[in-house]
Backbone as ProteinMPNN parsed JSONL, in Angstrom:
{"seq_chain_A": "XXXXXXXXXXXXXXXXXXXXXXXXXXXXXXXXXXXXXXXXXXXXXXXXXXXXXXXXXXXXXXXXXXXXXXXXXXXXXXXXXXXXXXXXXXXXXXXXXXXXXXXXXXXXXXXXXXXXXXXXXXXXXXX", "coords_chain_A": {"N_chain_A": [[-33.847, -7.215, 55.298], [-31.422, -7.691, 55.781], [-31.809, -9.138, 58.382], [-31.397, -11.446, 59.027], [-28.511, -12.106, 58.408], [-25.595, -12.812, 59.997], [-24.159, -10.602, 62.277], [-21.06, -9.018, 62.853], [-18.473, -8.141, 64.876], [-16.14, -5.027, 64.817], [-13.009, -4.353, 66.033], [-10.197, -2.069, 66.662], [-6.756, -2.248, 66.79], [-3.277, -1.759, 68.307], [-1.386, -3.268, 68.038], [-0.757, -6.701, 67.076], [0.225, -9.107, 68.662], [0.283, -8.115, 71.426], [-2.864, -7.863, 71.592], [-3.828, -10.186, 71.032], [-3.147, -11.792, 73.102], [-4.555, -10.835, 75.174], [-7.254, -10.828, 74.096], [-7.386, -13.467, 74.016], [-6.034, -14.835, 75.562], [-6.579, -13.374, 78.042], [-9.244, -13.268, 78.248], [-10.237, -14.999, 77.062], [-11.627, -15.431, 74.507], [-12.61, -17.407, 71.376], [-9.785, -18.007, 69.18], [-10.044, -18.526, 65.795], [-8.625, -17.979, 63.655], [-5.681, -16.097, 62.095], [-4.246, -13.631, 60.221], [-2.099, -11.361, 58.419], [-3.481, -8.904, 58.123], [-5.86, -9.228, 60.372], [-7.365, -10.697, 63.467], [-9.123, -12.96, 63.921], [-11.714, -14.053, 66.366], [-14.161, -15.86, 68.321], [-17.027, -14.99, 69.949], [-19.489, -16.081, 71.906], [-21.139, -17.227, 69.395], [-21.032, -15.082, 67.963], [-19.04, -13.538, 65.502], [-15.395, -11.3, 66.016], [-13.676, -9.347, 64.596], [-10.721, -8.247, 64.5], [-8.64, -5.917, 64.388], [-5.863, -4.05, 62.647], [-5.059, -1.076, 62.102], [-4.396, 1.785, 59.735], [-4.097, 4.325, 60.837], [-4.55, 4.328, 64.36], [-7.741, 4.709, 65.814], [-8.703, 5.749, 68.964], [-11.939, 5.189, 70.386], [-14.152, 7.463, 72.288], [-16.054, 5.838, 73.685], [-18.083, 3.282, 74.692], [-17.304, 0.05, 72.682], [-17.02, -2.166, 72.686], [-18.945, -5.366, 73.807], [-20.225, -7.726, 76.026], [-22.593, -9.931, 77.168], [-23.543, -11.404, 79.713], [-24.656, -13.845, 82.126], [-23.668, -13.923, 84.948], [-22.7, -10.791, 86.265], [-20.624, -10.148, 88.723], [-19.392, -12.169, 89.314], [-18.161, -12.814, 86.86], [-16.489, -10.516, 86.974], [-15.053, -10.423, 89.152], [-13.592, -12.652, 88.483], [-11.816, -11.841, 85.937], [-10.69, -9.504, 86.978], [-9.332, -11.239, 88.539], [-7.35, -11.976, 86.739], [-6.013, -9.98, 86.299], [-7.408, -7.688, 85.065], [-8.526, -4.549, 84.728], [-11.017, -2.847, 86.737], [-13.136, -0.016, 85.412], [-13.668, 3.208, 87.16], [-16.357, 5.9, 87.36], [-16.556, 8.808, 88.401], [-19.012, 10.237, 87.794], [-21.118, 8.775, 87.889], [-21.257, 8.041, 91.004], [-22.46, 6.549, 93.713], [-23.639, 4.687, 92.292], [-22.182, 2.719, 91.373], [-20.525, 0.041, 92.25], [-17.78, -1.466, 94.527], [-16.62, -2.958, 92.64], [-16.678, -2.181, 90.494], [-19.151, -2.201, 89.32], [-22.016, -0.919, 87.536], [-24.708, 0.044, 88.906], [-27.948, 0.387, 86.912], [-30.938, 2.31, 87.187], [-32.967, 1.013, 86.343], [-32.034, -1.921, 87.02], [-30.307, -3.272, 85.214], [-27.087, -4.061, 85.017], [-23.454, -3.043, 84.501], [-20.051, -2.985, 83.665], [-16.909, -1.583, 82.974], [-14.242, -1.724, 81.102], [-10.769, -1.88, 79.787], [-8.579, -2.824, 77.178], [-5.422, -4.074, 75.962], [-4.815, -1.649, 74.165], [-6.274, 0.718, 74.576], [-9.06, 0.478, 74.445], [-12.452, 1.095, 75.265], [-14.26, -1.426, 76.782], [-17.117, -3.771, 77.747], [-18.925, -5.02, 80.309], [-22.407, -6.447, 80.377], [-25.382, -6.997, 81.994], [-28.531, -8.206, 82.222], [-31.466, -7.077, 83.51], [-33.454, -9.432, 86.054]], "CA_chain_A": [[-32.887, -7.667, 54.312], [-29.971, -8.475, 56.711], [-31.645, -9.728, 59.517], [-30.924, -13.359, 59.391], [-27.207, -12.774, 58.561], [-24.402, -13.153, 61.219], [-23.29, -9.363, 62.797], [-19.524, -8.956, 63.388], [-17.765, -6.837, 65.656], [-14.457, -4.976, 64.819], [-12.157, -3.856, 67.196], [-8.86, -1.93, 65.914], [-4.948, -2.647, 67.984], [-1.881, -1.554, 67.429], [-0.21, -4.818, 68.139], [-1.785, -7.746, 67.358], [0.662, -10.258, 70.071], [-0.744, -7.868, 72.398], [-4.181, -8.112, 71.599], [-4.024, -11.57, 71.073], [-2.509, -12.582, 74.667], [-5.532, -10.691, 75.664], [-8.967, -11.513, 73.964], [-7.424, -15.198, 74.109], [-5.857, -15.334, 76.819], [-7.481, -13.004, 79.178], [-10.811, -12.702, 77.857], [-10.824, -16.031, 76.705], [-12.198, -16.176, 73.136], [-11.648, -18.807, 70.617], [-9.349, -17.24, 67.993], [-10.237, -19.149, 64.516], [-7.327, -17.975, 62.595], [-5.066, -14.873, 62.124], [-3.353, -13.186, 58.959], [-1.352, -10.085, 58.149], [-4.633, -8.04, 58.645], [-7.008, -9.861, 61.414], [-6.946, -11.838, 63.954], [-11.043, -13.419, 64.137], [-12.303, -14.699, 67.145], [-15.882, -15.79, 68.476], [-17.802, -15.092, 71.839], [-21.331, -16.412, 71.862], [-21.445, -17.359, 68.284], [-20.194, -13.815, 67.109], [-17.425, -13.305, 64.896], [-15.273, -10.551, 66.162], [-12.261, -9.207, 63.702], [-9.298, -7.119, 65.753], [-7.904, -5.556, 62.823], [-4.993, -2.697, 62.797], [-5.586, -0.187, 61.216], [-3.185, 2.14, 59.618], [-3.82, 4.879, 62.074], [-5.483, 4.27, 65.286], [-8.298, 5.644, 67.003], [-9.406, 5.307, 70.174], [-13.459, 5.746, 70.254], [-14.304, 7.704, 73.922], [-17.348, 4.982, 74.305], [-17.804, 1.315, 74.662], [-17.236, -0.359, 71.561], [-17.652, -3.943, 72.038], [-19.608, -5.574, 75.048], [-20.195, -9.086, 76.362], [-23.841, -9.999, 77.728], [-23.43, -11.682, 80.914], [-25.424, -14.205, 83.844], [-23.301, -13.243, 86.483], [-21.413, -10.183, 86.16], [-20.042, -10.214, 89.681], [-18.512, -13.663, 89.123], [-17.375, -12.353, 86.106], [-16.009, -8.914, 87.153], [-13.735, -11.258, 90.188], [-13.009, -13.56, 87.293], [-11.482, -11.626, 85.002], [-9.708, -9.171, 87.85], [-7.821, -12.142, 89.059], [-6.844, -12.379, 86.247], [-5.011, -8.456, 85.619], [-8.268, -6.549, 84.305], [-8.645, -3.588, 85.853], [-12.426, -2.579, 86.097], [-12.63, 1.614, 84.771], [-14.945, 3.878, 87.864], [-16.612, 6.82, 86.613], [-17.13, 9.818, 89.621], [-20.229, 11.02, 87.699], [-21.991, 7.48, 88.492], [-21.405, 7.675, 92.11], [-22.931, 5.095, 94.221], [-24.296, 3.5, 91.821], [-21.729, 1.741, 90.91], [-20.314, -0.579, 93.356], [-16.373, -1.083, 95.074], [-16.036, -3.81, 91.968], [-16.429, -1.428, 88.723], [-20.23, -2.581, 88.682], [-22.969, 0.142, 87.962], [-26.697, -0.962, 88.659], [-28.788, 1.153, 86.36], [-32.049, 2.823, 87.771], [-34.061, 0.079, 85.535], [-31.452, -2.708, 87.431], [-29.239, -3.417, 84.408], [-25.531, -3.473, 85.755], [-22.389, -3.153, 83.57], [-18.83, -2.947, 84.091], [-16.56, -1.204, 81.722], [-12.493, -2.313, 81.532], [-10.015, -1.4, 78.721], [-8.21, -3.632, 76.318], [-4.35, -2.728, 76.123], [-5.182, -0.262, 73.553], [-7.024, 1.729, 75.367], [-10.243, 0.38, 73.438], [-13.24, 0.719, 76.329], [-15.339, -2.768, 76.586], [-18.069, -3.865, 78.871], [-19.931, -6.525, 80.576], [-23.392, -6.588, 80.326], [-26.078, -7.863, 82.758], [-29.957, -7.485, 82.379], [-32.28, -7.421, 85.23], [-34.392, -10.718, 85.911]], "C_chain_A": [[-31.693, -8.377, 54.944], [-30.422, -9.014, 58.269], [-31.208, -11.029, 59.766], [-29.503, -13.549, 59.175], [-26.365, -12.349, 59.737], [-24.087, -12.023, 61.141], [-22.243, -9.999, 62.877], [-19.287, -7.702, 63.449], [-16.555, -6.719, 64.802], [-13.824, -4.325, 65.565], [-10.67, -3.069, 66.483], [-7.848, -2.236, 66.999], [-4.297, -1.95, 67.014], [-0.93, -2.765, 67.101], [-0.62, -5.864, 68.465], [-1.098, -9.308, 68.479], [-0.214, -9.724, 71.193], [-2.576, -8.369, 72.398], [-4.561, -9.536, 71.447], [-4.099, -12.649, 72.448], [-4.303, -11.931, 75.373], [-6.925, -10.726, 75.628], [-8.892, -13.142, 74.159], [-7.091, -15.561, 75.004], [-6.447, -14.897, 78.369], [-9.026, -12.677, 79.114], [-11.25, -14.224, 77.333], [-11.506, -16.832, 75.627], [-11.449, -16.905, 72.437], [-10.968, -17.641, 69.06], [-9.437, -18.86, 66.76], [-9.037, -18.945, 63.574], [-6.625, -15.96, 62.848], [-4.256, -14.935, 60.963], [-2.616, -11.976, 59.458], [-2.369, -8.987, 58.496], [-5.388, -8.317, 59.721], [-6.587, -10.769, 61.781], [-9.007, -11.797, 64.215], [-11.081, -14.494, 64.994], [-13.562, -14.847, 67.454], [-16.143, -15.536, 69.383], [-19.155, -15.38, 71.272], [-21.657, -16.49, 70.481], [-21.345, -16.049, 67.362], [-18.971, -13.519, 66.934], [-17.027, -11.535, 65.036], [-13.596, -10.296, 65.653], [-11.446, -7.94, 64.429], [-7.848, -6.834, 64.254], [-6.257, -4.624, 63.582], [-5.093, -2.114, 61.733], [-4.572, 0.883, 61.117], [-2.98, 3.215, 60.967], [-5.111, 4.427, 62.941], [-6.482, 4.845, 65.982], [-9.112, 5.675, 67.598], [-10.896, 5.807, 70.461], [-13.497, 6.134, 71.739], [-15.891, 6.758, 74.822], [-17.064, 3.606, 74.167], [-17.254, 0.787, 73.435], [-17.175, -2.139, 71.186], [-17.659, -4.46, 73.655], [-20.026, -6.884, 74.842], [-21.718, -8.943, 77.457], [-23.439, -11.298, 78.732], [-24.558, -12.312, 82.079], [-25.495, -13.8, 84.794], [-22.55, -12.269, 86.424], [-20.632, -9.674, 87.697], [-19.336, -11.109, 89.917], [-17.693, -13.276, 88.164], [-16.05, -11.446, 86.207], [-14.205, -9.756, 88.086], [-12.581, -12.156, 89.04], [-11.625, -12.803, 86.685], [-10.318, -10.076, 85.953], [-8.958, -9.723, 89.005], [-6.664, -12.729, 87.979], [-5.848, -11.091, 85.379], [-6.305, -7.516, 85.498], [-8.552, -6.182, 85.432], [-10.014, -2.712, 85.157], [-12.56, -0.33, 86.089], [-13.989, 2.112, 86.551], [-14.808, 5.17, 87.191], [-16.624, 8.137, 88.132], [-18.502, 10.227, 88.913], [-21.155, 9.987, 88.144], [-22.03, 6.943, 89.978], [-21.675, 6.479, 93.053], [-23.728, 4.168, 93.491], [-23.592, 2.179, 91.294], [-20.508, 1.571, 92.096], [-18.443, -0.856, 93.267], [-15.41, -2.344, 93.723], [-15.823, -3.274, 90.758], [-18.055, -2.188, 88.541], [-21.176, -1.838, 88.987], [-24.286, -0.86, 87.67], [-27.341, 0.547, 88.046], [-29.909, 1.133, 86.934], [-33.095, 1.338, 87.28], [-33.828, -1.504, 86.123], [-30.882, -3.437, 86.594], [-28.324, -3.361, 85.194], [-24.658, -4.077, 84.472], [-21.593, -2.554, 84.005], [-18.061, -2.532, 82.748], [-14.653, -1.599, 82.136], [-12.186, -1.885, 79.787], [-9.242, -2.401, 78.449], [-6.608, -2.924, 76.361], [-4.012, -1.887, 75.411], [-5.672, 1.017, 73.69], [-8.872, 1.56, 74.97], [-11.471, 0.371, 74.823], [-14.337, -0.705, 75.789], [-16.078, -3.048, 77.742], [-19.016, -5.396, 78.868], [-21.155, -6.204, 80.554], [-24.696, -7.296, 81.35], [-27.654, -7.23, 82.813], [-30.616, -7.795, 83.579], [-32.622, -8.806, 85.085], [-35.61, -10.724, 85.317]], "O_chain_A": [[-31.176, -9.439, 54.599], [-29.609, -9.256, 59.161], [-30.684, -11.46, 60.793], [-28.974, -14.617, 59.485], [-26.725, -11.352, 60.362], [-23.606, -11.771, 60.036], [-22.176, -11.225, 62.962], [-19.535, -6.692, 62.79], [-15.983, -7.638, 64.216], [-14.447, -3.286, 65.785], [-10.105, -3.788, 65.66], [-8.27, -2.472, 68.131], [-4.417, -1.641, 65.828], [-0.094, -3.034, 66.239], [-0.883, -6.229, 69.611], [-1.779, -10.245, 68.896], [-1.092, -10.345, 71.791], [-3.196, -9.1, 73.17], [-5.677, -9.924, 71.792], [-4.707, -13.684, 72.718], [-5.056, -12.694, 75.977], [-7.696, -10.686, 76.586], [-9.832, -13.909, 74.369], [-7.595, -16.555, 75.527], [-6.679, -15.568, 79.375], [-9.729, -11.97, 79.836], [-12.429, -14.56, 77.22], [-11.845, -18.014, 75.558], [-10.247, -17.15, 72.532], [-11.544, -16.866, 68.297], [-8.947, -19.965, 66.992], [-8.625, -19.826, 62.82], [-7.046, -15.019, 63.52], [-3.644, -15.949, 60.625], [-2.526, -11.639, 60.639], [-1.948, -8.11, 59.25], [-5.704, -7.231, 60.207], [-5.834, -11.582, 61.246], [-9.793, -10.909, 64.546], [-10.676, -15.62, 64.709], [-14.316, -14.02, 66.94], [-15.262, -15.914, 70.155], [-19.694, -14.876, 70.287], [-22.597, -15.746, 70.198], [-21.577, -16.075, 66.154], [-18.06, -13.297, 67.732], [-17.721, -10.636, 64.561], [-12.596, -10.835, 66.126], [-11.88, -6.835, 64.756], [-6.872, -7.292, 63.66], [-5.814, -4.67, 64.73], [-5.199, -2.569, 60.595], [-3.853, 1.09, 62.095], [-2.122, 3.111, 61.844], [-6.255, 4.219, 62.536], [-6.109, 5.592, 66.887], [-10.272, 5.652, 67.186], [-10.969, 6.987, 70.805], [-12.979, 5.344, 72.529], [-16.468, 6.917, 75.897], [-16.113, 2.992, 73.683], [-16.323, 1.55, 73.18], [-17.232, -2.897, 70.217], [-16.824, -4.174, 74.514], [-20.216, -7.298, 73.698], [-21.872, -8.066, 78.307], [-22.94, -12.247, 78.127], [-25.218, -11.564, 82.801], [-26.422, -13.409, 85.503], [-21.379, -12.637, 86.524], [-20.002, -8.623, 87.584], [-18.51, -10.955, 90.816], [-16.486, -13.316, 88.404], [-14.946, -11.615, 85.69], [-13.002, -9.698, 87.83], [-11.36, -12.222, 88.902], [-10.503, -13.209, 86.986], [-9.246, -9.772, 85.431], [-8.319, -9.221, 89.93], [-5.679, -13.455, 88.112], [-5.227, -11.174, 84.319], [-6.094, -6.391, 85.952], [-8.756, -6.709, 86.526], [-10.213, -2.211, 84.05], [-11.946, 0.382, 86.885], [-14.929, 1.388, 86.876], [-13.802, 5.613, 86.636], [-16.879, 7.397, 89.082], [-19.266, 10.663, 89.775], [-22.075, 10.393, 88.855], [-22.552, 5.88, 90.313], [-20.955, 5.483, 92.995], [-24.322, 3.168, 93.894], [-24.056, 1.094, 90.944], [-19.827, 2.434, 92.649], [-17.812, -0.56, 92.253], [-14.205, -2.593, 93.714], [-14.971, -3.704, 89.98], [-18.155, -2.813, 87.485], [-21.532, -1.717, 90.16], [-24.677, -1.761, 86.928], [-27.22, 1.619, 88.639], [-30.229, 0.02, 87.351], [-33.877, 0.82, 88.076], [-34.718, -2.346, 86.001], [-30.776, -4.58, 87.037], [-28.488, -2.659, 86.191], [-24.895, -5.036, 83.738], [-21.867, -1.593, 84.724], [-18.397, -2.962, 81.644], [-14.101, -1.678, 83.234], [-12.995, -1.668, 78.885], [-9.032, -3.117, 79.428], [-6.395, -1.745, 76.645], [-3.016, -1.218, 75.687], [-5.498, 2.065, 73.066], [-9.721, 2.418, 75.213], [-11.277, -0.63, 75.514], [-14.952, -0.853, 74.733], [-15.675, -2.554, 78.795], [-19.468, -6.248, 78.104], [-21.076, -5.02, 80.882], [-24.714, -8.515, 81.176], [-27.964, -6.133, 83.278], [-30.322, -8.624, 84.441], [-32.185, -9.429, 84.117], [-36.261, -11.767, 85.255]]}, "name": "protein", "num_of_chains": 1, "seq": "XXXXXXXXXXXXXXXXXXXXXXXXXXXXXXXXXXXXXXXXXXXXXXXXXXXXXXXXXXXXXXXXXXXXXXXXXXXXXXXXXXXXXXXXXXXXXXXXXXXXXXXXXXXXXXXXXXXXXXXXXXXXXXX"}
């Protein structure tokens, strides 16, 4: 019934200058417009709405993730540019001195926080 229409992400903030300086400016998406409620930007042809919400609250898992070529180009990218990539101690060596875990299957993903505290992640499938 809904496969053929367009998913969208939502993200909640407290403060949408903040969050703005940072999916647009450090993350890079195209913001399309912004009101009193949302600010809607795209990555990869998905519309993603960064609402506020009356109260906030911070989910303890990913909640919105970016699929990725290179995420080691990326990872440098985007921590020259402030983002600071999250390490876990239960993932040990698997995940490397950049914030990038290689999954047993050879997936790798990188997880970094938004300045909400919102966790987000890069994505990278094997070959």
């Amino acid at each position: 019934m809904l496969a053929n229409s367009p998913a969208m992400g939502f993200v909640g903030v407290s403060d949408f200058a903040k969050a703005r300086a940072f999916y647009e400016g450090v993350l890079g998406l195209t913001v399309s417009w912004q009101d009193d409620f949302a600010i809607v930007a795209t990555s990869g042809g998905v519309t993603i709405r960064i609402t506020k919400p009356p109260v906030l609250n911070i989910a303890p898992y990913t909640v919105l993730g970016f699929s990725v070529s290179d995420i080691e180009e990326k990872v440098a990218a985007l921590t020259a540019r402030g983002v600071s990539f999250e390490r876990f101690p239960f993932l040990g060596d698997t995940q490397n001195s950049a914030g990038v875990w290689t999954s047993p299957a050879g997936a790798k993903v990188a997880w970094f926080k938004d300045p909400d505290g919102n966790l987000l992640s890069l994505s990278q499938n094997p070959d």
